[in-house]
FIGU-910460 format. One record per residue (C-alpha): x, y, z. Coordinates in steps of 0.2 Angstrom, whole numbers, padded with zeros to 4 digits, always signed. Layout:
N
XYZ ...
This chain:
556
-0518+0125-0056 -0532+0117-0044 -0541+0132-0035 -0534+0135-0018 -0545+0138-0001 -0541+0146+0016 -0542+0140+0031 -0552+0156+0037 -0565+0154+0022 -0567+0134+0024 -0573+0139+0043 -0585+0149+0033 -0589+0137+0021 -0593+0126+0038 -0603+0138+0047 -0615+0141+0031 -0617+0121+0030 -0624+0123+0049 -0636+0137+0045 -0626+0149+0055 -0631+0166+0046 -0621+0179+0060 -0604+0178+0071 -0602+0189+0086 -0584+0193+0090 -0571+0207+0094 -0558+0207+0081 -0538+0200+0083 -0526+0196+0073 -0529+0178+0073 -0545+0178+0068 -0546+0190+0053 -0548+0176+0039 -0562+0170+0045 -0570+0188+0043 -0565+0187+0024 -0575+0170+0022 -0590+0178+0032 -0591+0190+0019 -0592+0177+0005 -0602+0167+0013 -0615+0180+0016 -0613+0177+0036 -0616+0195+0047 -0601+0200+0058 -0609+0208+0072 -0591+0217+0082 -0593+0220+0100 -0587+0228+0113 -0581+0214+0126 -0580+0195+0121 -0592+0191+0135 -0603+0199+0126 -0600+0190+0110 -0600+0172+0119 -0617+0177+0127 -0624+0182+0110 -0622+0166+0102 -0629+0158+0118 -0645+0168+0114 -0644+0167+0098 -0646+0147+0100 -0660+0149+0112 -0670+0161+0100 -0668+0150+0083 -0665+0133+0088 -0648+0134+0077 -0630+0134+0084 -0626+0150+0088 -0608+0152+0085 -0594+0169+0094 -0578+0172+0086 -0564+0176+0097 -0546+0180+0098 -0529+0171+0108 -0527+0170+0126 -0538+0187+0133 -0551+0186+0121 -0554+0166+0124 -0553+0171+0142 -0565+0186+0141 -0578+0171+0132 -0577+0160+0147 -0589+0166+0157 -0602+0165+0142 -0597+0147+0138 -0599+0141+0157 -0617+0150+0155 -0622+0140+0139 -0616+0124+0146 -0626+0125+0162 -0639+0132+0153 -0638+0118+0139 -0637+0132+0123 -0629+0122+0110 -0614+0135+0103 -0597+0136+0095 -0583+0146+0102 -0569+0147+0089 -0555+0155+0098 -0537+0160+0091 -0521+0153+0094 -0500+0155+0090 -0495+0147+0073 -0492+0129+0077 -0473+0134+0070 -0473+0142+0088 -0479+0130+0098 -0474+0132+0114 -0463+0145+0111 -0469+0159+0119 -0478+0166+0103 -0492+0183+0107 -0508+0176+0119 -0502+0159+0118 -0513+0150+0131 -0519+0131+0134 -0536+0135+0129 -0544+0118+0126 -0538+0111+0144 -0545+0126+0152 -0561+0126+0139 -0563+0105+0140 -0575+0106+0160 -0586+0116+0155 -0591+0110+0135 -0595+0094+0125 -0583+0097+0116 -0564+0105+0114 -0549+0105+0101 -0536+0110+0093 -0539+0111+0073 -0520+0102+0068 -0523+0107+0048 -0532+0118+0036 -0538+0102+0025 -0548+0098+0040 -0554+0115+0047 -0571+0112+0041 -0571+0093+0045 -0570+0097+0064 -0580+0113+0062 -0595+0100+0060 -0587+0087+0071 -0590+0102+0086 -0607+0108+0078 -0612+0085+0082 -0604+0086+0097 -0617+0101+0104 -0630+0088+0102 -0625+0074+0109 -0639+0072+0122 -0642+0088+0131 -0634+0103+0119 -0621+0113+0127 -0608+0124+0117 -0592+0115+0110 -0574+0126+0107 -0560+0125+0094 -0544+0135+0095 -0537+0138+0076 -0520+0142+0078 -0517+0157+0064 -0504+0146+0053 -0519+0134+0050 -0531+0147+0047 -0522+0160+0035 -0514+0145+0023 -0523+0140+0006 -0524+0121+0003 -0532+0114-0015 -0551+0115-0015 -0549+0096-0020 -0541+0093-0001 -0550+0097+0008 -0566+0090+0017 -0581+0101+0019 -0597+0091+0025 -0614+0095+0015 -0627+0102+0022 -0640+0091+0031 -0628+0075+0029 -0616+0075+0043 -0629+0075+0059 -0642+0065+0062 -0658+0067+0070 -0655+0066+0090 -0673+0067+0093 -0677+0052+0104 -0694+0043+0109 -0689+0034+0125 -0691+0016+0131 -0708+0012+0125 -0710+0003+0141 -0704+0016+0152 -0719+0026+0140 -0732+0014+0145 -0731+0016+0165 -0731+0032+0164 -0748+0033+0156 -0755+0020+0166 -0749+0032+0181 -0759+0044+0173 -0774+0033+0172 -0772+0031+0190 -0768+0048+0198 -0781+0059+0206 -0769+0073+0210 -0755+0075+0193 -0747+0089+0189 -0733+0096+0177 -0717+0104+0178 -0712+0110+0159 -0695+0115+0159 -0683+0124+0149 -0679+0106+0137 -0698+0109+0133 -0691+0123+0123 -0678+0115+0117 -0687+0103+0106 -0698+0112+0101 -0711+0104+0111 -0723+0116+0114 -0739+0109+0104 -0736+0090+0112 -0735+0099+0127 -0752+0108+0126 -0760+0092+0118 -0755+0082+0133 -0761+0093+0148 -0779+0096+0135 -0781+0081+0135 -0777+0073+0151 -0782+0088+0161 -0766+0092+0171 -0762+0110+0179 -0745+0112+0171 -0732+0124+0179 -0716+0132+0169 -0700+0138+0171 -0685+0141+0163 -0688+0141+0143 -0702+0132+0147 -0713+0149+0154 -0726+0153+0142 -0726+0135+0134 -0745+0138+0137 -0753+0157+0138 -0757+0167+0155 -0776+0164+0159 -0776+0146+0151 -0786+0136+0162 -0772+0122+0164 -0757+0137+0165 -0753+0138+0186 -0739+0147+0192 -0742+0155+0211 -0747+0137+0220 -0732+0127+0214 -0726+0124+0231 -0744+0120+0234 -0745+0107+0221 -0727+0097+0224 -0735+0095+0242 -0752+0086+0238 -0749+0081+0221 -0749+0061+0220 -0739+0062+0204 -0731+0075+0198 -0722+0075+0180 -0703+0085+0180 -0700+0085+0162 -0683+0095+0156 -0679+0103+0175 -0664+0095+0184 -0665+0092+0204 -0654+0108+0205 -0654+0122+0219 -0670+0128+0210 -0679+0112+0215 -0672+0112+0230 -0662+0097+0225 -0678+0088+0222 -0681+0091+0242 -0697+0101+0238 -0707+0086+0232 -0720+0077+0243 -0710+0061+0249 -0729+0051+0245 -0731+0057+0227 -0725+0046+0214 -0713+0055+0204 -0707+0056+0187 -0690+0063+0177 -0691+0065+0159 -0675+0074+0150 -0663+0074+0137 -0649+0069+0147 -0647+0052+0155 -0635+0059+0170 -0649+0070+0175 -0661+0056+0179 -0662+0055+0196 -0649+0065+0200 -0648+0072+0219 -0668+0061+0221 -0675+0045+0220 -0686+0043+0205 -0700+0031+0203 -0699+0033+0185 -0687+0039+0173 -0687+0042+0154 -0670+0047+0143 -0679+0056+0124 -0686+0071+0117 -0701+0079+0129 -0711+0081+0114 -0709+0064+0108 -0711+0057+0125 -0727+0066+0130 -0736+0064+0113 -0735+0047+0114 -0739+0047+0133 -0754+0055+0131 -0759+0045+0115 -0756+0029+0127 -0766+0034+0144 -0781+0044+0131 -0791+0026+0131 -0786+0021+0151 -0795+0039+0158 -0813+0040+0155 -0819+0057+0159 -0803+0064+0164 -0810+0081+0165 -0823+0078+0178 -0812+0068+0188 -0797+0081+0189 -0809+0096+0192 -0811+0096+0210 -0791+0097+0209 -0790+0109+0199 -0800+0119+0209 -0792+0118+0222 -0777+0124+0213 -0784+0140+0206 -0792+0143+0222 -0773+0143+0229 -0768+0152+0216 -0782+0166+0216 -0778+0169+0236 -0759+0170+0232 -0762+0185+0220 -0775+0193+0227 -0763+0195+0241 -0748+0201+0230 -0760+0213+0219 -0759+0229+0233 -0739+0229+0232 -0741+0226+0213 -0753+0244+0214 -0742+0252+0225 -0743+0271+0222 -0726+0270+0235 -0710+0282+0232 -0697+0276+0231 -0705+0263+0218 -0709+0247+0226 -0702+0232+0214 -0718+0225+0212 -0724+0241+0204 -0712+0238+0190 -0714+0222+0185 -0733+0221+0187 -0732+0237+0175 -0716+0227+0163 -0729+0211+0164 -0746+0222+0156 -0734+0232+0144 -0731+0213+0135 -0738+0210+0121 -0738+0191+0111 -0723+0196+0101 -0713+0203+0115 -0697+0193+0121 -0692+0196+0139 -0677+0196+0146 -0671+0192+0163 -0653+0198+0168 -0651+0203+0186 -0653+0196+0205 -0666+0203+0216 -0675+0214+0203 -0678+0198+0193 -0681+0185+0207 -0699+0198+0208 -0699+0197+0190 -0701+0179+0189 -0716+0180+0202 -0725+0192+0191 -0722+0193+0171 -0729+0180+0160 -0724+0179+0142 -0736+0176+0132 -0730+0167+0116 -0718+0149+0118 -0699+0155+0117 -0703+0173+0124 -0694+0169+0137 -0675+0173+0142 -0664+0172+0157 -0646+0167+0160 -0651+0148+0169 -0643+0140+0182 -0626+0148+0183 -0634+0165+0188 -0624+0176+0175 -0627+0193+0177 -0622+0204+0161 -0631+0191+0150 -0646+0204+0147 -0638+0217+0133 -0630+0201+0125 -0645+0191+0124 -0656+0207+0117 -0645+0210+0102 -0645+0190+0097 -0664+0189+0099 -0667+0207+0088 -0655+0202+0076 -0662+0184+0072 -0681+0190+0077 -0684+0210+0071 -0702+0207+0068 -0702+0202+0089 -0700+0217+0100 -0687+0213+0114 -0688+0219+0132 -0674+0217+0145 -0674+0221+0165 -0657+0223+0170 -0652+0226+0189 -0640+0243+0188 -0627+0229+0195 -0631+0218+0181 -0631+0232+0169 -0614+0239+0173 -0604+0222+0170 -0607+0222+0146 -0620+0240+0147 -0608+0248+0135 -0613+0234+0122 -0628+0246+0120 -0617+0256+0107 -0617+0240+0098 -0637+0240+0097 -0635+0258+0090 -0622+0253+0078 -0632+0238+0072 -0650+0249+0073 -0656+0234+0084 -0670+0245+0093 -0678+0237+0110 -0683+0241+0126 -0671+0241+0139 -0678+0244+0159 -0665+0244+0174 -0675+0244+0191 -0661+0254+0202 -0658+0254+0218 -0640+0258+0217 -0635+0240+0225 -0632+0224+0223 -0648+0221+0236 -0647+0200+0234 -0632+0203+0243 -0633+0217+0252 -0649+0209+0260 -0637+0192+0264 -0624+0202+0272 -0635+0212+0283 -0644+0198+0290 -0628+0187+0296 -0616+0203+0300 -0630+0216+0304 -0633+0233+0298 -0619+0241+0301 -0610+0230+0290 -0622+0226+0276 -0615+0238+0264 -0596+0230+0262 -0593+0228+0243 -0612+0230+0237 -0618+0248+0236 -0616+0256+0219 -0616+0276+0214 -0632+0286+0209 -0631+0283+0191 -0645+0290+0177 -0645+0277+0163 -0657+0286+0155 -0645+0300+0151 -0630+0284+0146 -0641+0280+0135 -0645+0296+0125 -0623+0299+0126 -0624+0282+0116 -0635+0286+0104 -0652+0278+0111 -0667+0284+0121 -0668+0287+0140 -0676+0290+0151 -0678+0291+0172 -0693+0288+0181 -0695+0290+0200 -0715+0290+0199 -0724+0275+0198 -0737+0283+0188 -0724+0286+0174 -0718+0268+0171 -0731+0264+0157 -0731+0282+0150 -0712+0281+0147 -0713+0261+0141 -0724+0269+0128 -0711+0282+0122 -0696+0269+0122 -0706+0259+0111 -0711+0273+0100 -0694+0280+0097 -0687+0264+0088 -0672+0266+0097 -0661+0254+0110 -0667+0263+0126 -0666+0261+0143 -0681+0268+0155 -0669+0270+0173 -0684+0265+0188 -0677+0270+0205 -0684+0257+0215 -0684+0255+0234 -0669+0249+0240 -0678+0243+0260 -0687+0231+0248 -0681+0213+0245 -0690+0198+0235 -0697+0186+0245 -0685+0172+0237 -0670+0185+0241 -0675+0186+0259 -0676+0167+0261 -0659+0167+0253 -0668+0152+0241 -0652+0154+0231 -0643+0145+0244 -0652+0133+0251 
């Protein structure tokens, strides 16, 4: 007799040929078979607590390795639960699979327990959704979604398996399983060699450039092009998203305080991976006279919401390697040149932190934000991974911490999930346990997946976990107040007095709570000395809002 396969164990088989080495789930009955071929397969099953979780992790798990990351859920609730996880890796373009569970196909439309429409309610917000029709092809359109997260910008694709298809055996001999490195090709991307061309005689020509190096700059893996090309063509380069800490703090072309500064007296300025979203003001915040130029990996993004005066489709690393190869004979002296600019860009800068730098002291009680995150920014080491998951606490975080390593850098992107943090922590320990992982959660933020902190217990993944509590959700509660007044500003927003520090110790992990600001470091010290999951609970000052909150930027 031919040897026989599962369905469960050719998903399996699929995910190995991908280089998927861990699934994050939350167990169902329709799903179990897939465990079963984990476990040959030598994949890690990492259970949590709520599949939100799960859908999150892969995200991070994607970010952190450049690899598909890949959750595992059950029928109706538990693909429902992954939603809000999927919508985060498609905004945030995280290439991932969702396999969800389904009724037998004998039950089709029957009725049959969780039966759901999962791919018409998954198809908006992925590249790519289906239903898998028969166990010989289960690993065929495993690797038909794992191509489809590539296409272009990455974003997560989803597959339901409905449980008929994915308990029964068909022969070995039926069935199509792809081999490894020979069912995707390369979708890295030079760009029109013309397009190339004017952009580096525009650099040959500008007196005033400057950089934008966005979260794509990450995504492939673009980090030494990126350096090469503000070295050698002497442009002050500014990052966000993925993109922060492409070059280190204190590099003489890494700016991050006079951006605003910059985009209004730049003659050219260079946005490469960053749509014209509501964090660039829809492009709006760019001087009207500077010549400006869109690089991504996505053709719809180029020009989006602004007029361009050049575009280029392709990889940023491809692109701006060979951009700089191209102008590095047109500039003579380039440093000389750009120095008086840059000058005037640190000057800008240097008067923008020196003014910050008494809140960031600030011996105040209750703890002023700025406190915190100056302490979080000089506790980070170059092998520490942050993690941004929360509204007002984080919006001063992103003025203040600097990673200082390329892909040290975490936050949910442009959806503005909260509850991503715990999720992201656990994919990035898992897949890097020689980085230390640092999250700042709001206490809002925290409360939507914190008891997934059991799960860093179960799975010894130790890091340091920091809430900044103000027992609110302040982005908010600071909107409210200022169109319906005091009296009314704390409708739907105000939290209890809660001591994290203590939920975590119940949980197994460390805690502590701080309410001095004189203790922040200390107790940062102690949470990474335990070796444990912990969480240091700040009480921060709840009268205190970020700037960007109090300009409801979010908004506008």
């Amino acid at each position: 007799m031919s040897e026989t396969i599962s369905g469960g164990h050719l998903v399996a088989k699929a995910l190995k040929a991908e280089g998927v080495d861990v699934i994050y789930t939350l167990c169902g009955g329709h799903i179990i078979d897939i465990y079963d071929g984990c476990v040959d397969e030598g994949i890690e099953v990492i259970d949590v607590r709520h599949e939100q979780v799960a859908a999150h992790a892969a995200d991070g798990y994607a970010r952190i390795t450049g690899k598909p990351g890949c959750a595992v859920v059950t029928a109706g609730p538990g693909t429902t639960d992954a939603v809000t996880g999927v919508a985060n890796a498609f905004r945030a373009e995280s290439p991932m699979l969702l396999i969800g569970g389904q009724g037998a196909l004998s039950q089709h439309k029957m009725g049959s327990l969780q039966d759901l429409p999962h791919v018409d309610m998954m198809t908006p917000i992925t590249k790519f959704a289906a239903t898998v029709p028969s166990t010989e092809r289960v690993a065929d359109i495993v690797s038909m979604a794992f191509r489809e997260c590539y296409h272009g910008a990455p974003g997560p694709s989803f597959l339901e398996i409905p449980r008929d298809v994915l308990d029964a055996k068909v022969p070995l001999d039926k069935a199509r399983i792809p081999k490894a490195g020979q069912y995707r090709a390369s979708t890295r991307q030079q760009g029109d060699p013309e397009a190339v061309e004017r952009l580096a005689d525009l650099l040959a020509h500008a007196e005033k450039p400057c950089i934008l190096l966005g979260s794509q700059v990450w995504t492939c893996r673009a980090t030494d092009a990126a350096i090469d090309f503000v070295r050698a063509l002497n442009v002050p380069a500014y990052m966000n998203g993925s993109g922060r800490g492409t070059l280190p703090p204190g590099d003489p072309h890494h700016f991050q305080l006079s951006r605003r500064y910059a985009f209004t007296n730049a003659d050219l300025i260079i946005i490469v991976g960053t749509p014209f979203d509501f964090r660039m003001g829809y492009g709006k915040r760019l001087s009207p006279t500077a010549t400006v130029v869109q690089i991504d990996l996505d053709y719809r993004t180029v020009g989006k919401n602004r007029d361009i005066d050049l575009g280029i489709v392709g990889d940023a690393g491809l692109i701006l390697a060979a951009a700089a190869q191209a102008a590095s004979g047109r500039i003579e002296n380039a440093g000389a040149r750009r120095k008086e600019w840059m000058d005037e860009l640190r000057a800008v800068e240097t008067q923008a932190y020196e003014k910050r730098l008494p809140r960031q002291l600030s011996d105040a009680r209750p703890i002023d934000p700025y406190r915190l995150v100056h302490e979080i920014n000089e506790f980070l080491t170059e092998d520490t991974i942050y993690i941004g998951d929360g509204g007002d606490i984080v919006t001063f975080s992103g003025q203040v911490v600097q990673p200082k390593s390329p892909g040290h850098w975490m936050d949910p992107g442009p959806l503005g999930t909260l509850g991503v943090g715990m999720a992201f922590a656990m994919a990035a320990k898992q897949a890097r346990r020689d980085k230390e992982v640092l999250c700042l959660f709001g206490d809002g933020a925290f409360s939507l997946t914190g008891w997934d902190f059991e799960t860093m217990v179960r799975f010894d993944l130790p890091f340091i976990g920091v809430i900044g509590n103000n027992s609110s959700m302040n982005q908010i509660r600071y909107g409210q107040a200022a169109k319906y007044g005091e009296d009314r500003a704390r409708v739907g927003n105000t939290l209890g007095d809660i001591r994290y520090g203590d939920f975590a110790k119940l949980l197994g992990g460390y805690g502590e709570e701080v309410r001095d600001p004189a203790e922040i470091r200390p107790a940062l010290e102690r949470a990474r000395e335990s070796g444990k999951p912990s969480l240091i609970n700040v009480w921060v000052d709840p009268e205190v809002y970020a700037p960007g909150t109090m300009n409801q930027t979010m908004y506008k």
